[in-house]
mmCIF file as Biopython writes it, N, C-alpha, C and O atoms, coordinates in Angstrom:
data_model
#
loop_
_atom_site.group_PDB
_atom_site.id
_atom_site.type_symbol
_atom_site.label_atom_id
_atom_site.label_alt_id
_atom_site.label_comp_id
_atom_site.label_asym_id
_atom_site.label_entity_id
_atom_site.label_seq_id
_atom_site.pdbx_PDB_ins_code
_atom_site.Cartn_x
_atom_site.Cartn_y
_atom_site.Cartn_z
_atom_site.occupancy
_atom_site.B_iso_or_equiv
_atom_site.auth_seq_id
_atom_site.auth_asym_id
_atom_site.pdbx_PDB_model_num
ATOM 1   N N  . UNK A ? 1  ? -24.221 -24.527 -8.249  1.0 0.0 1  A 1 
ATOM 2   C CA . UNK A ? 1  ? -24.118 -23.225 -8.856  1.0 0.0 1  A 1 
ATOM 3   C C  . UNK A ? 1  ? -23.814 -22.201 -7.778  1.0 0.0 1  A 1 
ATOM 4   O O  . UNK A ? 1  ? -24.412 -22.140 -6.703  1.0 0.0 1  A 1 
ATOM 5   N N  . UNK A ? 2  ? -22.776 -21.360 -8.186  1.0 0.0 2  A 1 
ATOM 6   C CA . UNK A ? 2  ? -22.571 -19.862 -7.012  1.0 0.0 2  A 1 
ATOM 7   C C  . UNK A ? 2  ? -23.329 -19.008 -7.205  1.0 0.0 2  A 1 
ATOM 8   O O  . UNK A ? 2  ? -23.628 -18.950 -8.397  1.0 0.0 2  A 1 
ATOM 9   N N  . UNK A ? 3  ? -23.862 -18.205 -6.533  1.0 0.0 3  A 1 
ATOM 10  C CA . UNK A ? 3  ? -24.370 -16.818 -6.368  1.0 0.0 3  A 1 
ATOM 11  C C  . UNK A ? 3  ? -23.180 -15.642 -6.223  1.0 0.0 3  A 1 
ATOM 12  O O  . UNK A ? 3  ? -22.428 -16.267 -5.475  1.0 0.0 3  A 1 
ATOM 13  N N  . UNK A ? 4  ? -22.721 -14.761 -6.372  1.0 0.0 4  A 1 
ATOM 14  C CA . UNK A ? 4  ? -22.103 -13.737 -6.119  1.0 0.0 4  A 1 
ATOM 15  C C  . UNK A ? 4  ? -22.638 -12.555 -5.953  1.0 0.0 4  A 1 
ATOM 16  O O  . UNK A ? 4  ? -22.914 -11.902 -6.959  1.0 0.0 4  A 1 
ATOM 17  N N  . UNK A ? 5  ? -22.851 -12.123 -4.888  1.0 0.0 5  A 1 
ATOM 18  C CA . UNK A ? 5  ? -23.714 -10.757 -4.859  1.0 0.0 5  A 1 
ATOM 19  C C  . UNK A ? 5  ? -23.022 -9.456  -5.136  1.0 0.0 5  A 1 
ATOM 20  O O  . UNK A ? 5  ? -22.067 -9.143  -4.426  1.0 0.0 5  A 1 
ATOM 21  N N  . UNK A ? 6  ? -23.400 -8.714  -6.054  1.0 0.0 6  A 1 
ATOM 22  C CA . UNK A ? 6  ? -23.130 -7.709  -6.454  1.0 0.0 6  A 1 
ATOM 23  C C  . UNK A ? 6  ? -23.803 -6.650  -6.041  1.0 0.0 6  A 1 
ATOM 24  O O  . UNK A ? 6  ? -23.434 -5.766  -6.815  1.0 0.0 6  A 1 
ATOM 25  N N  . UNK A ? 7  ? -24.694 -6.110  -5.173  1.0 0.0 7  A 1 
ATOM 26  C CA . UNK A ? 7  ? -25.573 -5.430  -4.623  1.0 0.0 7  A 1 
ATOM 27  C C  . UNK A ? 7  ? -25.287 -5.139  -2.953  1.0 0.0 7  A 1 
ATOM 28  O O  . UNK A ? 7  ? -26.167 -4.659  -2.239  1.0 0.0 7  A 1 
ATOM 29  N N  . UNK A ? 8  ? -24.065 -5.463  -2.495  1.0 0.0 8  A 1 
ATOM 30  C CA . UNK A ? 8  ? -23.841 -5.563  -0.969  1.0 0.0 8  A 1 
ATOM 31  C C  . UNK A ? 8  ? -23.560 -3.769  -0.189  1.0 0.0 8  A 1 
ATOM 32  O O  . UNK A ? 8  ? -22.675 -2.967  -0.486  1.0 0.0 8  A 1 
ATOM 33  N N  . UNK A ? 9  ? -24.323 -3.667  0.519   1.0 0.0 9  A 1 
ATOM 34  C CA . UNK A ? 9  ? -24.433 -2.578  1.466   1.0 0.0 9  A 1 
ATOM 35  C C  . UNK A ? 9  ? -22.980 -1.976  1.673   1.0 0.0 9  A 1 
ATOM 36  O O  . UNK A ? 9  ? -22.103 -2.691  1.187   1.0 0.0 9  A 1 
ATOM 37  N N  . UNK A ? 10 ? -22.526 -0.794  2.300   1.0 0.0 10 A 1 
ATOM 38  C CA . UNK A ? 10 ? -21.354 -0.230  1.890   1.0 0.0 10 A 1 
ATOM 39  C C  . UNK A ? 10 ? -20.969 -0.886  3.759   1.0 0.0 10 A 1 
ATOM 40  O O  . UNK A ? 10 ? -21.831 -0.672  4.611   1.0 0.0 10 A 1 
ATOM 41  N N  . UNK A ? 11 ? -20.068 -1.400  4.034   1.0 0.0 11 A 1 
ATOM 42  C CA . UNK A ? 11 ? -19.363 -1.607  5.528   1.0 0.0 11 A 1 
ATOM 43  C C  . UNK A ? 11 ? -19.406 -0.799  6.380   1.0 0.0 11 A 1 
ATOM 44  O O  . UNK A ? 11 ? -18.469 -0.018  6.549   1.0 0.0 11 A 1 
ATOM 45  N N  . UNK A ? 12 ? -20.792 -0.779  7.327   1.0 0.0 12 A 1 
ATOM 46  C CA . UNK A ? 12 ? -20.988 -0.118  7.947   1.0 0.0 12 A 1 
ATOM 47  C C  . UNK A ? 12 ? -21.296 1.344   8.050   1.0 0.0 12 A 1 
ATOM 48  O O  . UNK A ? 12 ? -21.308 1.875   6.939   1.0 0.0 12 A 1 
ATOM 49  N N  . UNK A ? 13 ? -21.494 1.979   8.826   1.0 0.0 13 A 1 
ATOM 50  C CA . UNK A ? 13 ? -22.015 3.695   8.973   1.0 0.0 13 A 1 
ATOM 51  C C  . UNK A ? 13 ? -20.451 4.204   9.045   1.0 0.0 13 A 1 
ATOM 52  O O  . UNK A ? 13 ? -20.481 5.216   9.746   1.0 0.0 13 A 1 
ATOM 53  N N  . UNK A ? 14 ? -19.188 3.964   8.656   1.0 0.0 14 A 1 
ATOM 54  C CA . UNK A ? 14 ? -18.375 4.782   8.674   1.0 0.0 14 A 1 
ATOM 55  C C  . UNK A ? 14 ? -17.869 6.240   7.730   1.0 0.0 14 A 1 
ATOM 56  O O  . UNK A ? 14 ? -18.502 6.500   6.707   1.0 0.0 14 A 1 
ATOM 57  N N  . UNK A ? 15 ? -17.093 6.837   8.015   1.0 0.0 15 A 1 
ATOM 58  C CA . UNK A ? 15 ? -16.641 8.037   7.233   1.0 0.0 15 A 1 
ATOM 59  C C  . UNK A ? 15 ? -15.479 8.413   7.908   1.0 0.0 15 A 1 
ATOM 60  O O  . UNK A ? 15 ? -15.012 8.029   8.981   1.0 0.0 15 A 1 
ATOM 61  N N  . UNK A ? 16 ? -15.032 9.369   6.951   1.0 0.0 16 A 1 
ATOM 62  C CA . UNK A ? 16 ? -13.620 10.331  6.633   1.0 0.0 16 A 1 
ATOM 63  C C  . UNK A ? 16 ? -12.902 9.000   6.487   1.0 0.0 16 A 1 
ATOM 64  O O  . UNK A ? 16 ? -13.614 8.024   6.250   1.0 0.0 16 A 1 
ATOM 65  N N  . UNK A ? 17 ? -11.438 8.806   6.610   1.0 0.0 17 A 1 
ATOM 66  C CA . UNK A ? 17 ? -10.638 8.063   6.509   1.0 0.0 17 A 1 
ATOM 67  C C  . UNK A ? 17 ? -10.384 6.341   6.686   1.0 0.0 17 A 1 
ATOM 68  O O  . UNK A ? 17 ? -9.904  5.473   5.957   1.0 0.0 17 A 1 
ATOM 69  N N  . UNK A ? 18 ? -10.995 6.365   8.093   1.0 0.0 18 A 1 
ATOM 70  C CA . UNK A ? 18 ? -11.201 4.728   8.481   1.0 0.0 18 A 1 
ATOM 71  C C  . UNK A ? 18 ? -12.576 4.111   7.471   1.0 0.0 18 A 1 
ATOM 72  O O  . UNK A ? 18 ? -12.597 2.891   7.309   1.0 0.0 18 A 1 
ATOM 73  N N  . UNK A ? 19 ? -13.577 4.860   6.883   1.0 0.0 19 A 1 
ATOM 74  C CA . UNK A ? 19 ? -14.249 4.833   6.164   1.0 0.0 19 A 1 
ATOM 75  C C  . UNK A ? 19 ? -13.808 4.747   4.625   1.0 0.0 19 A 1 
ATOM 76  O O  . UNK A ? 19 ? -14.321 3.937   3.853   1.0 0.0 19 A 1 
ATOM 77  N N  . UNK A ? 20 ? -13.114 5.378   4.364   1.0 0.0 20 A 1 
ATOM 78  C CA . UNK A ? 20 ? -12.460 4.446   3.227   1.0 0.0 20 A 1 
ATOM 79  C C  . UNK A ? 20 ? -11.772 3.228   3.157   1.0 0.0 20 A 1 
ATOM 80  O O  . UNK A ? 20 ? -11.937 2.300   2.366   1.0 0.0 20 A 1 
ATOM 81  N N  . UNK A ? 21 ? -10.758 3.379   4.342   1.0 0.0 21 A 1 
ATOM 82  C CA . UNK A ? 21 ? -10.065 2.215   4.257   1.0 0.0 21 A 1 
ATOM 83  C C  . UNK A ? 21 ? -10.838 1.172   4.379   1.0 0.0 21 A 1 
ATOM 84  O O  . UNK A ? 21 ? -10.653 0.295   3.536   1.0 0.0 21 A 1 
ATOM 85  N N  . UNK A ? 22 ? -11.740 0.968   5.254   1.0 0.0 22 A 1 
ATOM 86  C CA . UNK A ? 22 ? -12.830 -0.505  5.051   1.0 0.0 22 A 1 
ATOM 87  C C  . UNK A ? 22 ? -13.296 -0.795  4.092   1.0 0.0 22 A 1 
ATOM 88  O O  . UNK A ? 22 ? -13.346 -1.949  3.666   1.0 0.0 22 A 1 
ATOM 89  N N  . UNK A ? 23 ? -13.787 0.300   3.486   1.0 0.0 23 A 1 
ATOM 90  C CA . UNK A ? 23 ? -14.365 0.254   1.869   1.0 0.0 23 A 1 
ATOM 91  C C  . UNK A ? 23 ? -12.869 -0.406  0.698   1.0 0.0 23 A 1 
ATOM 92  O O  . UNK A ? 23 ? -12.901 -1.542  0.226   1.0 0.0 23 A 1 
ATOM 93  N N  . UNK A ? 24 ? -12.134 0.216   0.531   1.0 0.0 24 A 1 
ATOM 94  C CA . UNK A ? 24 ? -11.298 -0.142  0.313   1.0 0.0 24 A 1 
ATOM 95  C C  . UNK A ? 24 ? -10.636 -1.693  0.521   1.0 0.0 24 A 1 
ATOM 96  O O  . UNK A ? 24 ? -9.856  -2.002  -0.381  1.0 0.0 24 A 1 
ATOM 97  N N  . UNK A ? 25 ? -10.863 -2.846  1.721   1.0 0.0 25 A 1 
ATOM 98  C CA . UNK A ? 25 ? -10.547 -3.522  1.974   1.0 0.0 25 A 1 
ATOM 99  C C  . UNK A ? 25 ? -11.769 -4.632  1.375   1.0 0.0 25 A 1 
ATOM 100 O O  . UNK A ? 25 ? -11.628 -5.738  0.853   1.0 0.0 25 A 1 
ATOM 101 N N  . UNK A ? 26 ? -13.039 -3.820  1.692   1.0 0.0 26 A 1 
ATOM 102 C CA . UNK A ? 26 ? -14.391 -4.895  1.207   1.0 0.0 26 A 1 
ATOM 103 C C  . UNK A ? 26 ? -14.032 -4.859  -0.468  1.0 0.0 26 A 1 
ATOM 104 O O  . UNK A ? 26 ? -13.859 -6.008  -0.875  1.0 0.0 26 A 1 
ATOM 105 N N  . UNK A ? 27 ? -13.924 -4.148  -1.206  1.0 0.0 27 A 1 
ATOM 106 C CA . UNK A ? 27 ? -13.925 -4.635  -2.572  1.0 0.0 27 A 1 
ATOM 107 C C  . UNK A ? 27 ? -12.519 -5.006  -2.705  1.0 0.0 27 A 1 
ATOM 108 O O  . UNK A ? 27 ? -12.255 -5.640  -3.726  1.0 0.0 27 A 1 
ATOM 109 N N  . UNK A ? 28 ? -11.534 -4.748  -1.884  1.0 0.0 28 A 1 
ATOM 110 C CA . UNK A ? 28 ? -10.273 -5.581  -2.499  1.0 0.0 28 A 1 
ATOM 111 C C  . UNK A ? 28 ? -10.426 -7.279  -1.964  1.0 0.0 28 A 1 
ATOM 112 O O  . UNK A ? 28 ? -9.931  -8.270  -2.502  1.0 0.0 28 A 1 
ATOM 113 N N  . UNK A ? 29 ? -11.104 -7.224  -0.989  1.0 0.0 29 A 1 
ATOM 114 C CA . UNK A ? 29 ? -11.592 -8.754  -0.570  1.0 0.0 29 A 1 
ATOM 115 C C  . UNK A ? 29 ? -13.046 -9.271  -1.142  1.0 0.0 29 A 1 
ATOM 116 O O  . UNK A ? 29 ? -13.467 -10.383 -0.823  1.0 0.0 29 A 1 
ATOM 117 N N  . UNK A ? 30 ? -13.591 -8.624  -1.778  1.0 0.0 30 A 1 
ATOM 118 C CA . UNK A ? 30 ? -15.040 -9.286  -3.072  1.0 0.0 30 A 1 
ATOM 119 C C  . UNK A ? 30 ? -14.203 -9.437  -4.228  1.0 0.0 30 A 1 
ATOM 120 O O  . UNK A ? 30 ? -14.771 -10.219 -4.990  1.0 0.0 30 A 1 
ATOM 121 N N  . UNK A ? 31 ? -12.983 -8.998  -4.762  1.0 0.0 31 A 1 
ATOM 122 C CA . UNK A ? 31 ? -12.251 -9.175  -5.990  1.0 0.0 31 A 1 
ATOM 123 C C  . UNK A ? 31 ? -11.554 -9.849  -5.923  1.0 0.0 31 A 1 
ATOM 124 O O  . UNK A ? 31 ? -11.252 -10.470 -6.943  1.0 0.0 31 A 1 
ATOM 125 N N  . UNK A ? 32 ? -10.933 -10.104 -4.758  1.0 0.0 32 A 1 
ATOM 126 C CA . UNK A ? 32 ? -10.454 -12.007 -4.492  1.0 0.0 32 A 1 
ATOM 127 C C  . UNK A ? 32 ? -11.358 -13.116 -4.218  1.0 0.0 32 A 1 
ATOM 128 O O  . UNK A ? 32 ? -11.103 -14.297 -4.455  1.0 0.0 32 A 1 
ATOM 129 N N  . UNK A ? 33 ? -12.059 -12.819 -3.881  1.0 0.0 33 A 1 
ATOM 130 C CA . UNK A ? 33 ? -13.325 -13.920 -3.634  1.0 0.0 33 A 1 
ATOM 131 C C  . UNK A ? 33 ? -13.527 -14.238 -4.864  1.0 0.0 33 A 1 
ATOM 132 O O  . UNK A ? 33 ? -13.161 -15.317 -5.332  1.0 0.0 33 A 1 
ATOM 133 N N  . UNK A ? 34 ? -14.255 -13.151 -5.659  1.0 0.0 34 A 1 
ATOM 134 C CA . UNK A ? 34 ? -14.580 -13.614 -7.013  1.0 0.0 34 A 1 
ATOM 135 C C  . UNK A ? 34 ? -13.509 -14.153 -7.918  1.0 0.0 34 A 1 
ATOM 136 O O  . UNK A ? 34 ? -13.941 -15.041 -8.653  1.0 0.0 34 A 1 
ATOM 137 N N  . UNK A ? 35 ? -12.352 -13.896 -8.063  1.0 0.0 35 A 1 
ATOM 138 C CA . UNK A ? 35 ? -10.965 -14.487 -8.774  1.0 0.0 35 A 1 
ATOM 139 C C  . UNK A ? 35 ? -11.147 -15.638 -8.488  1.0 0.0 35 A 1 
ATOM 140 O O  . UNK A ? 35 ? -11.251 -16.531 -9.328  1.0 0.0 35 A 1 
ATOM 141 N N  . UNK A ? 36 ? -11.234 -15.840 -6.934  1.0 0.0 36 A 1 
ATOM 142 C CA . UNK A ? 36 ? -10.769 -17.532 -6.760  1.0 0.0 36 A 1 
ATOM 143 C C  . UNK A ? 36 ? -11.606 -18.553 -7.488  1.0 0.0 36 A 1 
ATOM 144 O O  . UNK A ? 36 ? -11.350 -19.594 -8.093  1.0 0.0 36 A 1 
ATOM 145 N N  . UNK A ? 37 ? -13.392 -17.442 -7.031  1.0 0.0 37 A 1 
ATOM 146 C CA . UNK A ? 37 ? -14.073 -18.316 -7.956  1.0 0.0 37 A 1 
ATOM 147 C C  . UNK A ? 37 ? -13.863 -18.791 -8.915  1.0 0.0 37 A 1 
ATOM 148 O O  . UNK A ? 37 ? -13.784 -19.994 -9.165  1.0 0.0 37 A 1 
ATOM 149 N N  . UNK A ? 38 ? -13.718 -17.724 -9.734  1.0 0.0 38 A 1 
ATOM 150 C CA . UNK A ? 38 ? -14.053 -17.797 -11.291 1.0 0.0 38 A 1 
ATOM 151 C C  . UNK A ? 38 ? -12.614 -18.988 -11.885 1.0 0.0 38 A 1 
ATOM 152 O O  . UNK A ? 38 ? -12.720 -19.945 -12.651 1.0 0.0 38 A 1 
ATOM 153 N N  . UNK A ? 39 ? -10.899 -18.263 -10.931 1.0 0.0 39 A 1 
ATOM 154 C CA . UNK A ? 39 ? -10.298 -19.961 -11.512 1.0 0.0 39 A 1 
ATOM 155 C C  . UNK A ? 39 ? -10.461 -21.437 -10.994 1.0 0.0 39 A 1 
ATOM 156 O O  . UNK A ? 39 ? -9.876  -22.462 -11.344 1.0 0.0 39 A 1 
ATOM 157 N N  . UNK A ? 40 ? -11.342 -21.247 -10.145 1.0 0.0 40 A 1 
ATOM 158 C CA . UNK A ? 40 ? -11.627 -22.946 -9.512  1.0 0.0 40 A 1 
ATOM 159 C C  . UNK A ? 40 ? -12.732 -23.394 -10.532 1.0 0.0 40 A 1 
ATOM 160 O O  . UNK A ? 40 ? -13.110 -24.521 -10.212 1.0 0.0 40 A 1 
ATOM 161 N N  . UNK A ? 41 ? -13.339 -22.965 -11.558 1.0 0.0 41 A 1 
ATOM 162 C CA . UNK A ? 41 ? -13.738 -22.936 -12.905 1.0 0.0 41 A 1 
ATOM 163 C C  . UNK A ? 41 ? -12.923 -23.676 -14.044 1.0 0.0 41 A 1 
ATOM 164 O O  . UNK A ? 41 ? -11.859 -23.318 -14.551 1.0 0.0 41 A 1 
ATOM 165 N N  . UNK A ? 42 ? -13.931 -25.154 -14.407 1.0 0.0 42 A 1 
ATOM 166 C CA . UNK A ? 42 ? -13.095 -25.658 -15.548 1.0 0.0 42 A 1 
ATOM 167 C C  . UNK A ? 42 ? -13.429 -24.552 -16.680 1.0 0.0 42 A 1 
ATOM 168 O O  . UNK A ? 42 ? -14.341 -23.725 -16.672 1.0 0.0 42 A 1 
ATOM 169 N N  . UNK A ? 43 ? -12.100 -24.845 -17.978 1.0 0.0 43 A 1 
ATOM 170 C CA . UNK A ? 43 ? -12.750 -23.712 -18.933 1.0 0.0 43 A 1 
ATOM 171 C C  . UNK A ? 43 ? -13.812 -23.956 -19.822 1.0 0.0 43 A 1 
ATOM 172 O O  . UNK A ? 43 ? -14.191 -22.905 -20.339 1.0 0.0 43 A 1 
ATOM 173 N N  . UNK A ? 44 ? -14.479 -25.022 -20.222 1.0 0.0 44 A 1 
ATOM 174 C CA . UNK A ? 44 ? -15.705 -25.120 -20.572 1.0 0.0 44 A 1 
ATOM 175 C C  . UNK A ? 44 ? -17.289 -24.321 -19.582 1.0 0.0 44 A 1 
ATOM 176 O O  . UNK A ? 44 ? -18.395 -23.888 -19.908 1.0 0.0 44 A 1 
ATOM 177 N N  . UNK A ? 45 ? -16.342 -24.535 -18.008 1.0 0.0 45 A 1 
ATOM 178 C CA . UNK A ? 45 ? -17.794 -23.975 -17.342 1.0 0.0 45 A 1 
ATOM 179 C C  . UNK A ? 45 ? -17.574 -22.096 -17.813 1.0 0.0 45 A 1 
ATOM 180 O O  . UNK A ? 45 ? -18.533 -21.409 -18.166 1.0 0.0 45 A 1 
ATOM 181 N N  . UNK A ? 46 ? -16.260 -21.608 -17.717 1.0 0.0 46 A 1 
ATOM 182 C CA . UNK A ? 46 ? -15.737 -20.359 -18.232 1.0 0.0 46 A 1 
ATOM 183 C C  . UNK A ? 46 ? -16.600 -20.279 -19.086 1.0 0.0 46 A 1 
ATOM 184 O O  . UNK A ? 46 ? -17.447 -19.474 -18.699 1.0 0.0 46 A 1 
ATOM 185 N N  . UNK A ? 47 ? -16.936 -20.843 -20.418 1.0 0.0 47 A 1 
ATOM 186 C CA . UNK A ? 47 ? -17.371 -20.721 -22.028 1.0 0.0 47 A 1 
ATOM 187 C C  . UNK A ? 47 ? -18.578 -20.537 -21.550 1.0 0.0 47 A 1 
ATOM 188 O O  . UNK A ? 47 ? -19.178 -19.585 -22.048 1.0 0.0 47 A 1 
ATOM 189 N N  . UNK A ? 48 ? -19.167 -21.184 -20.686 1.0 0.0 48 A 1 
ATOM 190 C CA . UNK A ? 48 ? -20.648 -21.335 -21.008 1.0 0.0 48 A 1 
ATOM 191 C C  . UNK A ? 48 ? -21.142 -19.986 -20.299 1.0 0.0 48 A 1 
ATOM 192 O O  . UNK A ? 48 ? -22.270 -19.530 -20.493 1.0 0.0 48 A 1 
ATOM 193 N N  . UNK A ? 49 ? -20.251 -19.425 -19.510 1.0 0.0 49 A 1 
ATOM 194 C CA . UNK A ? 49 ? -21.108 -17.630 -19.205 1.0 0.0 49 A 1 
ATOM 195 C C  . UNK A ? 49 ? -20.315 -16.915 -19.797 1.0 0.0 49 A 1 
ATOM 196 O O  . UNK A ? 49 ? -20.377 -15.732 -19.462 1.0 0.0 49 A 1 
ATOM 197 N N  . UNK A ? 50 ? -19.256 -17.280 -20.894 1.0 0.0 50 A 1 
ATOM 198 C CA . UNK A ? 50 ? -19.174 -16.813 -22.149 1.0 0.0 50 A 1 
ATOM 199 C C  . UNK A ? 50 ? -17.976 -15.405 -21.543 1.0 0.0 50 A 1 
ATOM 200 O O  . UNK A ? 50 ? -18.076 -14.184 -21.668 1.0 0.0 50 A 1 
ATOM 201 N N  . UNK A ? 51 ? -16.818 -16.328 -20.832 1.0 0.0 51 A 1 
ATOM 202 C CA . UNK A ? 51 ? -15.410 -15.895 -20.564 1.0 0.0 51 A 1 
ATOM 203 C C  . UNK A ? 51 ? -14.154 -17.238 -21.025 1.0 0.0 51 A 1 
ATOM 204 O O  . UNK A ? 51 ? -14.072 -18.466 -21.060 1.0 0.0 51 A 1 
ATOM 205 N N  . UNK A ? 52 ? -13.564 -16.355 -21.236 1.0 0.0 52 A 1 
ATOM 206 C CA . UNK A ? 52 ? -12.109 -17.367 -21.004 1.0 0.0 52 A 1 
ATOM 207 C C  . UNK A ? 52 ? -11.741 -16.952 -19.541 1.0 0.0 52 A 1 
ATOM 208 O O  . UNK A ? 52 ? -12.081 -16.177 -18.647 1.0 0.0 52 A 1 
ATOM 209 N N  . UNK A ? 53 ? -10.620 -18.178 -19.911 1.0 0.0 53 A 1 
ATOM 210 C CA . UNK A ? 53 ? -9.449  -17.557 -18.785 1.0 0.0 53 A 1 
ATOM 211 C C  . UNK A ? 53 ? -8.473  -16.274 -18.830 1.0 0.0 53 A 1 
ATOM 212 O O  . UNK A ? 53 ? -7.787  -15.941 -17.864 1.0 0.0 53 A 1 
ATOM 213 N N  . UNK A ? 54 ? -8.482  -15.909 -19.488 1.0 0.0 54 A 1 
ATOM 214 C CA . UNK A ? 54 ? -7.944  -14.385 -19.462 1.0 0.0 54 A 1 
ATOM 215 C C  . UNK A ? 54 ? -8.993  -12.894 -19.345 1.0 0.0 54 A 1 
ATOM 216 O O  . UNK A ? 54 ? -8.609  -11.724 -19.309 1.0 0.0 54 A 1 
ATOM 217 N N  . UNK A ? 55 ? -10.004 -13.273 -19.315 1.0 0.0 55 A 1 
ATOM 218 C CA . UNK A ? 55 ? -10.821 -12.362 -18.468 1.0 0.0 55 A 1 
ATOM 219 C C  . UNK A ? 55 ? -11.023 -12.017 -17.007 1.0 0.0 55 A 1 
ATOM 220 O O  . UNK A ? 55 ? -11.705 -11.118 -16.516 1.0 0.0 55 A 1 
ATOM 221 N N  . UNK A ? 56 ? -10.092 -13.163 -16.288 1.0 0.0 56 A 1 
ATOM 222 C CA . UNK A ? 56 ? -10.407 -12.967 -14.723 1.0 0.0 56 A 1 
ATOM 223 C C  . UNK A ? 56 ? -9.546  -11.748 -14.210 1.0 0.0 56 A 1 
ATOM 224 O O  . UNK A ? 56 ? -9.532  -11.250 -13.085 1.0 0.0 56 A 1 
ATOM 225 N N  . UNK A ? 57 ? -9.109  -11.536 -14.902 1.0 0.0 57 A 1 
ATOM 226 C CA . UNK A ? 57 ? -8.217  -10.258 -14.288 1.0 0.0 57 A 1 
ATOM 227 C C  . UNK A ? 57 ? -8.705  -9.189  -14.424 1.0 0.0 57 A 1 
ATOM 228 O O  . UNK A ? 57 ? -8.739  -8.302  -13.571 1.0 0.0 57 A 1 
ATOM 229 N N  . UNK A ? 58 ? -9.235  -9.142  -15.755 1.0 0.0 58 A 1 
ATOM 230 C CA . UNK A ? 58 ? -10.153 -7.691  -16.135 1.0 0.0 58 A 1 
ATOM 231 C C  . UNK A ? 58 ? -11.678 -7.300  -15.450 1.0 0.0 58 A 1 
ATOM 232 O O  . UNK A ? 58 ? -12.347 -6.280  -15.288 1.0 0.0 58 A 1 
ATOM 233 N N  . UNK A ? 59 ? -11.829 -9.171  -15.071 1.0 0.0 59 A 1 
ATOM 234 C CA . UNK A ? 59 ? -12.857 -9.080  -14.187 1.0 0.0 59 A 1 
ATOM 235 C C  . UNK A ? 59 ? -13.228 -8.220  -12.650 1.0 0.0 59 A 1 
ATOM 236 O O  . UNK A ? 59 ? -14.066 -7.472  -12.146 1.0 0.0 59 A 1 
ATOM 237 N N  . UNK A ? 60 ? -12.189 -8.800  -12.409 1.0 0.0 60 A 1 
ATOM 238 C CA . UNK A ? 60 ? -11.508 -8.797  -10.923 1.0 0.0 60 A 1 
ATOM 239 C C  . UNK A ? 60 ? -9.995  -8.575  -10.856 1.0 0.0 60 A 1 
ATOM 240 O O  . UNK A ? 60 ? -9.159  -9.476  -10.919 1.0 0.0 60 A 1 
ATOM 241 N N  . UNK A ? 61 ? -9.710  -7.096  -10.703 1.0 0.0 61 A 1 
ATOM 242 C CA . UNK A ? 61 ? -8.286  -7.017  -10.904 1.0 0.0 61 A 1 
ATOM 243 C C  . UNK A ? 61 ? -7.963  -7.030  -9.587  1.0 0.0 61 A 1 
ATOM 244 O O  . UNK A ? 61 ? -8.851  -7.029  -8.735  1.0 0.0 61 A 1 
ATOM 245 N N  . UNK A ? 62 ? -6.832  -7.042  -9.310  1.0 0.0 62 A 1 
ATOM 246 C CA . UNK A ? 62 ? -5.694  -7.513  -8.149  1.0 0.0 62 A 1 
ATOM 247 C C  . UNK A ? 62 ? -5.386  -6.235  -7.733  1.0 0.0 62 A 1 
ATOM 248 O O  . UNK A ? 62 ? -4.180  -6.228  -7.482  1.0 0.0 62 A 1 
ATOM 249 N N  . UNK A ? 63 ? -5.768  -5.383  -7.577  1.0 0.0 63 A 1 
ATOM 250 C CA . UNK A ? 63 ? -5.208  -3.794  -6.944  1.0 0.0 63 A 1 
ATOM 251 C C  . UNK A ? 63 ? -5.141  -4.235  -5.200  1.0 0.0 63 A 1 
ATOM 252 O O  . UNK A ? 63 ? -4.789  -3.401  -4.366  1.0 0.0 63 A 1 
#
């Protein structure tokens, strides 16, 4: 079974600009993490936390 933490600390003590962009990079890289998860997922394991396969995008979109 995976864990996925949803509760993770913001990247470091940064601010103004370089402070976004890290931020920016940590959830565009937790929203691929989680994608990959969720399609290395047969779709019965999908059903049973009660997604299809066409939820991974809405899940975790690709921005």
């Amino acid at each position: 079974m995976s864990v996925i933490a949803t509760n993770r600390p913001a990247a470091g003590n940064f601010s103004g600009l370089f402070g976004a962009l890290v931020n920016a990079f940590v959830g565009w890289n937790d929203a691929r993490v989680t994608r990959n998860a969720l399609n290395h997922l047969t779709d019965r394991e999908l059903d049973d936390i009660g997604l299809v396969r066409g939820d991974i995008d809405s899940i975790a979109p690709r921005n």
